[in-house]
C-alpha positions, 0 to 999 in steps of 0.5 A, a space after each residue: 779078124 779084129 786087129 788093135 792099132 797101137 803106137 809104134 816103138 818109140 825110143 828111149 829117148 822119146 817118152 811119148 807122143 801127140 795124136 795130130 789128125 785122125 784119116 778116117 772116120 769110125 766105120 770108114 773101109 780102107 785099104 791095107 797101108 792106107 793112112 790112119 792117124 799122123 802121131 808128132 814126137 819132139 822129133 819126128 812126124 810118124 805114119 801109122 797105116 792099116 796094118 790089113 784092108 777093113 773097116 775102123 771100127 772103133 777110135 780110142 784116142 781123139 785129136 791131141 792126145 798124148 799116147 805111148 809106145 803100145 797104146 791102143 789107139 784104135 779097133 780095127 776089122 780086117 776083111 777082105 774089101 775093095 775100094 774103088 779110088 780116083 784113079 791115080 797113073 800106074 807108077 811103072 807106067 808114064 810116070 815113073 815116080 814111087 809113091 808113099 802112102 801119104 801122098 797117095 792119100 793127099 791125092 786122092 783127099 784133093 783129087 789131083 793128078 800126080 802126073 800133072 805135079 813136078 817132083 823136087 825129089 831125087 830124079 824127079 820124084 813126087 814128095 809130099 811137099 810137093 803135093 801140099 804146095 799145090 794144095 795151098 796154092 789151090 786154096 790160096 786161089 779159091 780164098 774169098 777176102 771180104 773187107 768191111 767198105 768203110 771204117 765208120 760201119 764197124 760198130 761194137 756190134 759187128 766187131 763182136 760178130 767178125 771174131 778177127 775172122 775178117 782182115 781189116 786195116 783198123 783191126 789188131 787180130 792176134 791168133 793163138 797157136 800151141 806149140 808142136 812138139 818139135 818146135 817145143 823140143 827144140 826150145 828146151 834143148 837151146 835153153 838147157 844148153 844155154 843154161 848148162 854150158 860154159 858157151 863161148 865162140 872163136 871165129 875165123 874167115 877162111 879163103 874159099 876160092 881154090 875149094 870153088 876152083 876145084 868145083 868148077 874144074 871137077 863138078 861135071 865130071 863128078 855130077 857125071 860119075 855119081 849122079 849127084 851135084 858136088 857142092 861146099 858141104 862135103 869139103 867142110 864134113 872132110 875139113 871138119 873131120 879131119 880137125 876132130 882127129 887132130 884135136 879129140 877133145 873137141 869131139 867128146 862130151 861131158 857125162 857128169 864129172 866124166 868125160 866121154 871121148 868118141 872114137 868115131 865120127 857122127 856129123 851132124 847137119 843143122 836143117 831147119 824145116 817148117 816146123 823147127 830145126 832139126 839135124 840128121 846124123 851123118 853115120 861113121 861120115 871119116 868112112 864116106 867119100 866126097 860122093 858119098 856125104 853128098 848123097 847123103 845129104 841130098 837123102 836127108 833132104 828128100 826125107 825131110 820134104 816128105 817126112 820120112 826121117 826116121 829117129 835113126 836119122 836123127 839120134 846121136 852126133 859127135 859134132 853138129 854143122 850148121 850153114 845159115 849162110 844159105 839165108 844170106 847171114 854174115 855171122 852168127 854165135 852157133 848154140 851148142 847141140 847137146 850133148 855135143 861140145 861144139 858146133 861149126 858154123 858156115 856163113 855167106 861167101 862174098 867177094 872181100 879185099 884182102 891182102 896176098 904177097 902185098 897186093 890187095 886181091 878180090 877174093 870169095 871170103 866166108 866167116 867161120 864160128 866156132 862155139 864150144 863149153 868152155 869147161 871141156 874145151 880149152 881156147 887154144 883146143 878151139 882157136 886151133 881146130 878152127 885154124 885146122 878147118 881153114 887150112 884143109 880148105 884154104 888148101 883142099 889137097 890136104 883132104 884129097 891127099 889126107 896130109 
C-alpha cells in the first residue's frame, strides 16, 4: 500500500516550516515510528516517523526546504518487513528507561550502548541530549588537528588549498552559518517589542532568607512527599500570581486600541536553550500547588533536552518569568514577551549588608526587574506590583496562608 508522508498540522500562528535533515535514503526499509525527517518551526523541532513499516520510495522535499502543513514530503510503501538491528537492551529489562524513537536511532546511527549512558531525565531516564553528549565527546576524541610546522611554510599557495579548514595562530577563519528558525524568531520578536512598546523597568531587592529558611526546614520532607525537589521558582510563580490579582492591569495586554484583560493565569518561564530561548506556559499556574509548579517544571525541562515540547507547551502566556541569575547576572532590563505587558526578572542571590532594627545584618539579597509598556501600565501599577511580589516572599506565609 503506498502511503504520502506529509507535514503535520501546524498552528495558525506558524506559518511553515524548514526540512532540517532527511534519516533515510530512497529505497531505505524502515520500521514503523522509525525517524524519517526532522522539520524546524520558529518554535519547535518536530518528528516526523513511519506512519507503518516499509520502504521510502520517493523523496520530494530536499534538505532546507520550506514546506506546509499537509505537503507531501515523501512517498512511502507499507509492507510487511523485518529489520534486523543493533541490539539495544529490553526496556522492561535491567534498564529500565523508555526510549523515544529518535534516541533509538541515535543509538543505533553511533552504535551505542544505552545502558552504558547515564540519564539526566526524570528517575534517571535517557534523553536525547544525553546521548548527543556522548556523540560529541566521542567525536571530540577522535578529532585529528593538523597545524602547519611553521608560519613561514604558508605561502599563497597553500592558504588557498587550506580553505580555513585547518586552525593556525596567523590565520583569521570566519564561518558562515544561517540562522534557525528559532534563533531568527526570537530575533524578531525582541525588536518588535523593542519597537512596539513603551518599555520601561522598575526595580526592587527583596530579602530571601525566610523563603531559604523555609526550604531548608521543609525541602526533604516535600522532596519525600512528591518526588520532586522544592526550589525558588515556585515561591516567585506563588508571588507572582498573587500580585497580578491585586494589580489586573498587569496581566492584560493590548489589542489594537483594546485592552485585553485576562481572567486566568498562564506563567510563562524563560528557558534559553542551544538553539535560542524559549518559554513553556505554565497552564491556570493559580490552580497548581507548590508541588505541582515544580513538577512542572521539571517536565518542561526533560522536553527541552529531549526536544519533545509541543506548540501546546509554548503558546499563549499572560505573564513571562525570566531567571538569569542561574548564569550568575546581578541585574538585567528584561525585554517584553509579546503580547504580554510585562515580565519579571530574578537575579543572583548574594550575601549583602543591610540595615534591620538599626543593626547591620549579613543577609542573602536578590535584585528584582520589572519591565513593563509603559502605555498600558502606570508606574505606580508597576512599583507596587513588584513591592507585592517582595512582601509575599519576604513573608512566605502570605502564600501559604493566601493573606
Amino acid at each position: 500500500m503506498t502511503l504520502k508522508i506529509v507535514v503535520p498540522h501546524l498552528p495558525e500562528s506558524v506559518s511553515d516550516a524548514t526540512l532540517i535533515a532527511w534519516h533515510k535514503k530512497v529505497g531505505d526499509r524502515v520500521l514503523k515510528n522509525d525517524s524519517l525527517v526532522d522539520l524546524e518551526t520558529d518554535k519547535v523541532t518536530l518528528e516526523v516517523v513511519a506512519p507503518e513499516s516499509g520502504i521510502l520510495r520517493e523523496i520530494l522535499k530536499i534538505d532546507g526546504a520550506i514546506v506546509i502543513s499537509g505537503e507531501v514530503l515523501a512517498v512511502f510503501e507499507a509492507q510487511d518487513i523485518q529489520i534486523e538491528a543493533p541490539q539495544i537492551p529490553d526496556e522492561n529489562d535491567d534498564f529500565d528507561n523508555p526510549l523515544t524513537p529518535s534516541i533509538r536511532r541515535l543509538l543505533r546511527e553511533h552504535d551505542l550502548d544505552a545502558s552504558q549512558i547515564i540519564g539526566t531525565g526524570k528517575d534517571g531516564r535517557l534523553t536525547k541530549a544525553d546521548v548527543l553528549d556522548v556523540v560529541n565527546q566521542r567525536a571530540l576524541q577522535e578529532a585529528e588537528v593538523i597545524v602547519p610546522p611553521v608560519a613561514e611554510s604558508i605561502t599563497v599557495e597553500s592558504l588557498t588549498e587550506l580553505e580555513f579548514s585547518t586552525p593556525a595562530s596567523n590565520l583569521r577563519p570566519e564561518q558562515r552559518v544561517p540562522m534557525t528558525r528559532l534563533r531568527a524568531k526570537v530575533a524578531e520578536r525582541l525588536l518588535q517589542a523593542q519597537q512596539n512598546a513603551a518599555m520601561l523597568t522598575t526595580f526592587n531587592e527583596v530579602n530571601m532568607q525566610n523563603v531559604m529558611d523555609l526550604r531548608n526546614q521543609y525541602k526533604t520532607r516535600f522532596e519525600q512527599k512528591h518526588s520532586v525537589k522544592l526550589g525558588f521558582m515556585s515561591f516567585f510563580v506563588k508571588a507572582s500570581i498573587e500580585a497580578l490579582k491585586r494589580f489586573p492591569v498587569i496581566n492584560a495586554s493590548i489589542d489594537d486600541n483594546d485592552i485585553i484583560y485576562h481572567g486566568f493565569y498562564d506563567i510563562g518561564i524563560a528557558v534559553s536553550t542551544e538553539k535560542g530561548l524559549i518559554v513553556p506556559v505554565l497552564r491556570d499556574a493559580d490552580q497548581l500547588d507548590f508541588a505541582g509548579i515544580e513538577q512542572s517544571i521539571v517536565e518542561f525541562g526533560e522536553k527541552t533536552r529531549s526536544g519533545r515540547l509541543s506548540y501546546d507547551d509554548l503558546k499563549g502566556g499572560t505573564f513571562t518569568i525570566t531567571n538569569g541569575g542561574v548564569f550568575g547576572s546581578m541585574l538585567s532590563t528584561p525585554i517584553l514577551n509579546p503580547p504580554q505587558s510585562a515580565i519579571l526578572g530574578m537575579h543572583a542571590i548574594k550575601e549583602r549588608a543591610v540595615v534591620e532594627n538599626g543593626q547591620i545584618v549579613i543577609r542573602p539579597i536578590m535584585y528584582l526587574a520589572l519591565s513593563y509598556d509603559h502605555r498600558l501600565i502606570d508606574g505606580r501599577d508597576a512599583v507596587q506590583f513588584l513591592v507585592t511580589i517582595k512582601e509575599c516572599l519576604e513573608s512566605p506565609a502570605h502564600l501559604l496562608l493566601n493573606i
